[in-house]
C-alpha positions, 0 to 999 in steps of 0.5 A, spaced: 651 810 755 650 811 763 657 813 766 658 813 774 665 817 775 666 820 781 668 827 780 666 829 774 660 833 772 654 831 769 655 836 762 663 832 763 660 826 763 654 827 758 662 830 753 664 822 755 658 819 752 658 823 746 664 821 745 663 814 747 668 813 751 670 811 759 673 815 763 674 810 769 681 811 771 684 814 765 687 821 766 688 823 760 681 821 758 679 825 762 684 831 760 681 830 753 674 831 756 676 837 760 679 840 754 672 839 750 669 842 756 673 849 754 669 854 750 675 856 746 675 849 743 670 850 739 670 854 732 670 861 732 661 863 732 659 856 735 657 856 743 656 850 747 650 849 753 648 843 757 641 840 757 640 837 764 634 834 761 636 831 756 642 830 759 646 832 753 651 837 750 647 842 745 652 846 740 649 853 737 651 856 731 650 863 732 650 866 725 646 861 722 642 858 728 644 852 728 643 847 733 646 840 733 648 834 738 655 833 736 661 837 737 663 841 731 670 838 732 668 831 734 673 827 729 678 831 733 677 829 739 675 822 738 682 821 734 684 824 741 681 819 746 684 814 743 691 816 742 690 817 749 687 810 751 692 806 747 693 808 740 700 813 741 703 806 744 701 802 738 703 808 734 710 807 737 711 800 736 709 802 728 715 806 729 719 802 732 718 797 727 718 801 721 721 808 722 719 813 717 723 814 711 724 822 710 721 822 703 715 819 707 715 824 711 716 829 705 710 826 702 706 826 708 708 833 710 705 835 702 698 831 703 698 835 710 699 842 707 706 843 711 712 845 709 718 842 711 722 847 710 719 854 712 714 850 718 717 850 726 720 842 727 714 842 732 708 842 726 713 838 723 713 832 726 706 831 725 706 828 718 711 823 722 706 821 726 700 820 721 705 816 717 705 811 723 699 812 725 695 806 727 687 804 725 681 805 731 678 799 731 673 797 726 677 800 722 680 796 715 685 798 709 684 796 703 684 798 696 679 801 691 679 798 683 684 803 680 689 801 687 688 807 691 687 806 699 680 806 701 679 805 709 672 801 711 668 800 718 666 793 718 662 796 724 658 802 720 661 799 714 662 807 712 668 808 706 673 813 705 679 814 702 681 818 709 685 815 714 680 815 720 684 819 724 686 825 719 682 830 722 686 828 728 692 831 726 689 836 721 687 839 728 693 838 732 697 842 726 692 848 728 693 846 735 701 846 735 701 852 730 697 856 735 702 854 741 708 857 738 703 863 736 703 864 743 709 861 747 706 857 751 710 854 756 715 848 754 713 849 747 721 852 746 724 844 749 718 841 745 720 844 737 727 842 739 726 835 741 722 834 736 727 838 731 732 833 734 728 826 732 727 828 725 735 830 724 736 822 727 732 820 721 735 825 716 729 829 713 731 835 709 731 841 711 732 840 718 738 841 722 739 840 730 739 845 734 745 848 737 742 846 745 742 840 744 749 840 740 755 837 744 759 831 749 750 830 750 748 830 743 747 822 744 743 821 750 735 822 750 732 827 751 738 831 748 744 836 752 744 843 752 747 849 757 742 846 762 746 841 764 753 844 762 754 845 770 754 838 771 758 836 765 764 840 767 768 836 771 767 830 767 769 832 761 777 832 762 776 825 763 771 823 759 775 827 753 782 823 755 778 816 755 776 818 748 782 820 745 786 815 747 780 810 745 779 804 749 783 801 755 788 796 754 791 791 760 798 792 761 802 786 764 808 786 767 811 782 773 810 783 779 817 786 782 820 788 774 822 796 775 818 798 781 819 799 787 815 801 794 815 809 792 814 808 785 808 804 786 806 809 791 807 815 786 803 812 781 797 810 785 797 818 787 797 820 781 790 816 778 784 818 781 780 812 783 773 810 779 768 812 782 764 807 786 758 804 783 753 807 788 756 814 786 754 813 779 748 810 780 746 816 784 749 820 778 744 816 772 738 817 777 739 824 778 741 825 770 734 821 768 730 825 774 732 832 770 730 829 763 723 828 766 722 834 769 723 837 762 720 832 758 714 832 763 709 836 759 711 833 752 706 829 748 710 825 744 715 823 749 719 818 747 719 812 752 724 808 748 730 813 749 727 816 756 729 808 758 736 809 756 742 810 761 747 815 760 754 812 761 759 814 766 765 817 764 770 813 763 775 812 768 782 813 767 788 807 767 788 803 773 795 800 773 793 795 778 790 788 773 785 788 778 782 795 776 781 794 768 776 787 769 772 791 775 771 798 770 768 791 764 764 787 769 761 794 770 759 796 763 757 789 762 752 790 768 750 796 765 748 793 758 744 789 762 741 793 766 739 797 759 737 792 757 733 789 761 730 796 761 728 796 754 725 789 755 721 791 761 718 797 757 717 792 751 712 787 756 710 794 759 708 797 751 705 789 750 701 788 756 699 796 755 697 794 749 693 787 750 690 791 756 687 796 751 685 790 746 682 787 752 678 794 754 676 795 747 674 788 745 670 789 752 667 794 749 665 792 743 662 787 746 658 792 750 656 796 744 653 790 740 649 789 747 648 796 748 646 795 740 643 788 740 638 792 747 636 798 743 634 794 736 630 790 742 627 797 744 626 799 737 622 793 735 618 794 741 617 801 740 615 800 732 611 794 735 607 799 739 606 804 734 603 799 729 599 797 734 597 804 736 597 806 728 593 800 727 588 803 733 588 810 729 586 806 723 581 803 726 579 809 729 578 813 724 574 807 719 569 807 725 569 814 725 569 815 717 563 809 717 559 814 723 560 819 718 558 816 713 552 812 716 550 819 719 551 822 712 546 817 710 541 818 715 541 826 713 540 824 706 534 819 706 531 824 712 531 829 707 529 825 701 523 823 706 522 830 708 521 831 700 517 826 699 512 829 704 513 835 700 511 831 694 506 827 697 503 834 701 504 838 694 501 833 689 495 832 695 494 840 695 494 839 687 490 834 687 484 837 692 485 844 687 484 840 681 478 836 684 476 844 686 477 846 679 474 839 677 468 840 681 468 848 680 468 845 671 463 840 672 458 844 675 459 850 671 459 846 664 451 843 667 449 850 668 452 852 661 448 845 658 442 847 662 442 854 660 444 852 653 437 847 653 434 853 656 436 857 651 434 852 646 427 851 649 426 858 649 428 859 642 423 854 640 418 857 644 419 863 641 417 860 634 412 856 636 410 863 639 411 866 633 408 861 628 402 861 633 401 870 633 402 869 625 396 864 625 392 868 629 393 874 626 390 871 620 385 868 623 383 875 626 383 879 620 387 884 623 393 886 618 394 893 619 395 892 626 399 886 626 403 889 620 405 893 625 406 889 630 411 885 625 415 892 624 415 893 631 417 885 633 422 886 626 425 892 630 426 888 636 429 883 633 434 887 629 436 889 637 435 882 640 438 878 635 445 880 634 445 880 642 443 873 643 448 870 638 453 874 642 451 870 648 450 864 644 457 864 642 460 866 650 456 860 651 461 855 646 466 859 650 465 857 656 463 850 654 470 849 650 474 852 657 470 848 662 471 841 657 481 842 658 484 838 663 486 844 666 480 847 669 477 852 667 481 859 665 479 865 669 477 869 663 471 863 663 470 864 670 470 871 670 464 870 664 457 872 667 453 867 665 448 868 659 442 873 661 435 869 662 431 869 655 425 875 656 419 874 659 414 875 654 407 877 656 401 873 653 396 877 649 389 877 649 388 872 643 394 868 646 391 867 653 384 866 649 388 861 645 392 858 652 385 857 655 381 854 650 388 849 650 387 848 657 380 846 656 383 841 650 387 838 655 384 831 653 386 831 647 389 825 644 393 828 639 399 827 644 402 834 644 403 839 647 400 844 649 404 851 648 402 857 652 404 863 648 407 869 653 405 876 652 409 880 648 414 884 652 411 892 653 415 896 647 421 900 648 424 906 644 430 903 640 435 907 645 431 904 651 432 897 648 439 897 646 441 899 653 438 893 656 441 888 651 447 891 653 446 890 661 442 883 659 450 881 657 454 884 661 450 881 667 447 887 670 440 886 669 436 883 675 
């Protein structure tokens, strides 16, 4: 709520917003105002600061630290600001019309926690202004299901079973009972008005103060030695008139036992009534007096503030003329009083209907002001649903290029491995074509050194059938049973050595034939050594060339050329060249 109150400083009006109030014209709106801008009006370890950012009023509580927005006390000051705008006229009309009875004022007094016995009249008089106390606006009493009273916002639609305004008059107790703590000015005229009107209603326990005792006690506002000075030279007659009651008319004729001197006597002795002019100057001087007393009350009383004291009464005239002037008077002056009271009656109305006008104004203005920010607020939860739905939309596509680059990462890095595969399976397969080639000439150089082998065995017994032949066509026995035991010798040696290499051989053939290649024991395998050269003896070359020249023959075999036997070792010789025959280091 904006407000433009020439005068007032921004934190002032930032207190007016928080309380939602308008100052405009309204002093004792802004007496409240003032009072909430005072440090002394928080509670004890609260401190007030403004914001001039924000354009707010910021409120510290510097034990726990604790920073809020509103007043620790702002239920006191709402109360305040509206039984300033309007509700202490209201509640004067709610008295007027319903005065308080002293056992409510009792029961009010119990609900409030003050004692009407022991507690100042000033704090007192609270629980007779709560029992009058009217209903802010918005606010309804009703009744809950077991009877009770229940108060409900029809605006918030807030209930609870406190009057609205009982934190006001809680507050003001404090307030009332700190003023008589500390004697603060007019706080003594205060306590004994208020003393004074709970005696007029009854209330037990209260007695009238001695000031306001004596020939004033009737009037409003009270009497009291501050007016005894001004009393005191009407009091002789004023007590006459009341001792003598009423004035009476006395009718007489006109010349009956009177005569110039008597007349003249009588008339001396009767002091004149004072003139109208005179006792309205009299009334006017009184009523001023009463005003500067009670200027500084709260809870002045506007209805005994229009009452008039009347003048004292005149003594007996014995003129007939004098007794209807006294009467038309006293007529005047009840209907001056009573066109008094009726003014200050359409005065309270017109008050009151102007303060129904200024609030049913701004209520309007708040429902404006509320029907604006509900407006602002869809605006502003459209907008953030559509910057939510931005980010939401954001973050799918972020999420999605996420994923989308996740998804690259991974096939890059399948791809990657199936180049590894691919490279390694090809790397295999060129290795296993190495070992398939490496296998594969190894195993036809094992077969062709197997059917050498082979072949050179053969040779060897055909070698063998055709020296035994020889030798016995020869005749030569001796010698060759000599040559048998040398070649049975040679032969305990070579045999055992190639059956050796014979089975090396079906080795190295079993290896070469797996899948896996051949192993490295086989590799490392020299291959079988040659078969010994033999030489040709004398009878086989001679056998060799008479083949040679049967070269034609028909028969269809071959011919076979015998070699010479080798040159004989001794034993130890022949043994060390088989073993270098099979470890591969013979030439």
């Amino acid at each position: 709520m904006a407000f433009t109150q020439s005068g007032m400083s921004a934190e002032a009006l930032a207190a007016a917003a928080e309380l939602e109030v308008r100052p405009v014209n309204n002093p004792a709106v802004v007496n409240v105002i003032n009072d909430m801008l005072k440090p002394d009006s928080l509670p004890p370890g609260w401190e007030a600061r403004y914001d001039p950012i924000n354009e707010r009023r910021e409120y510290v509580n510097r034990e726990t630290g604790e920073v809020q927005y509103i007043h620790p006390l702002a239920s006191y000051y709402h109360g305040a600001a509206f039984m300033e705008m309007g509700g202490y006229r209201q509640l004067q009309v709610n008295e007027a019309d319903q005065p308080p009875a002293p056992q409510e004022v009792l029961d009010m007094c119990a609900y409030l926690g003050v004692s009407a016995s022991n507690d100042d009249p000033y704090v007192v008089e609270v629980a007779r202004l709560a029992i009058s106390a009217p209903l802010p606006p918005h606010w309804v009493e009703g009744e809950d299901e077991d009877g009770n009273p229940l108060f409900t916002n029809r605006q918030t639609g807030q209930s609870q079973p406190s009057h609205p305004l009982d934190a006001y008059f809680l507050e003001l107790i404090k307030r009332r009972k700190r003023e008589l703590a500390v004697h603060s000015d007019g706080v003594g005229i205060r306590s004994s008005l208020a003393a004074k009107r709970l005696y007029e209603i009854g209330v037990p326990g209260i007695e009238l103060p001695p000031e306001l005792k004596g020939p004033q006690t009737g009037k409003a506002g009270g009497g009291g030695a501050m007016w005894e000075e001004e009393v005191d030279g009407e009091e002789e007659d004023a007590a006459a008139a009341q001792n003598f009651g009423p004035l009476l008319t006395i009718e007489e004729a006109e010349d009956e036992g009177r005569d110039e001197d008597e007349d003249h006597h009588k008339t001396a002795k009767q002091p004149p009534p004072l003139p109208q002019q005179q006792q309205q100057q009299q009334k006017e001087a009184q009523r001023q007096q009463q005003h500067l007393l009670l200027e500084d009350f709260d809870g002045f009383d506007e209805e005994e503030e229009e009452k008039e004291t009347p003048p004292p009464p005149a003594p007996p005239a014995p003129a007939p003329a004098v007794a209807p002037a006294a009467t038309v008077q006293d007529e005047k002056d009840e209907d001056d009083v009573d066109m008094a009271e009726a003014e200050r009656r359409r005065k309270a109305q017109w008050e009151l209907d102007e303060w129904a006008r200024r609030q049913e104004e701004e209520e309007q203005q708040q429902q404006q002001r509320a029907a604006e920010a509900e407006r602002q607020q869809q605006q502003q939860q459209q907008l953030q649903a559509e910057r939510e739905k931005e980010r939401m939309e954001a973050m799918k596509k972020e999420k999605e290029r996420a994923e989308r680059e996740e998804r690259e990462r991974e096939e890059e890095a399948a791809r990657q491995r199936q180049q590894r595969l691919r490279a390694a399976e090809a790397e295999g397969e060129k290795d296993d074509a190495d070992l398939g080639v490496d296998a594969e000439a190894e195993r036809r150089r094992l077969k062709e050194q197997e059917e050498k082998e082979k072949a050179a065995a053969k040779k060897a017994a055909e070698r063998q059938a055709l020296l035994d032949a020889l030798r016995e066509a020869d005749g030569d026995l001796g010698a060759d049973e000599e040559e048998e035991e040398e070649e049975e010798e040679e032969e305990e040696v070579v045999l055992p050595t190639l059956a050796k290499g014979i089975s090396g051989v079906a080795v190295l053939r079993q290896a070469a034939s797996m899948d896996s290649g051949i192993s490295a024991t086989a590799q490392l395998l020299p291959p079988p050594p040659p078969p010994p050269l033999v030489e040709p003896s004398a009878a086989a070359a001679a056998a060799e060339d008479s083949g040679g020249e049967n070269d034609d023959d028909s028969d269809g075999d071959d011919d076979v050329t015998l070699a010479p036997h080798p040159p004989k070792l001794p034993p130890t010789a022949a043994v060390e060249r088989e073993e270098r025959l099979v470890l591969g280091k013979e030439e």
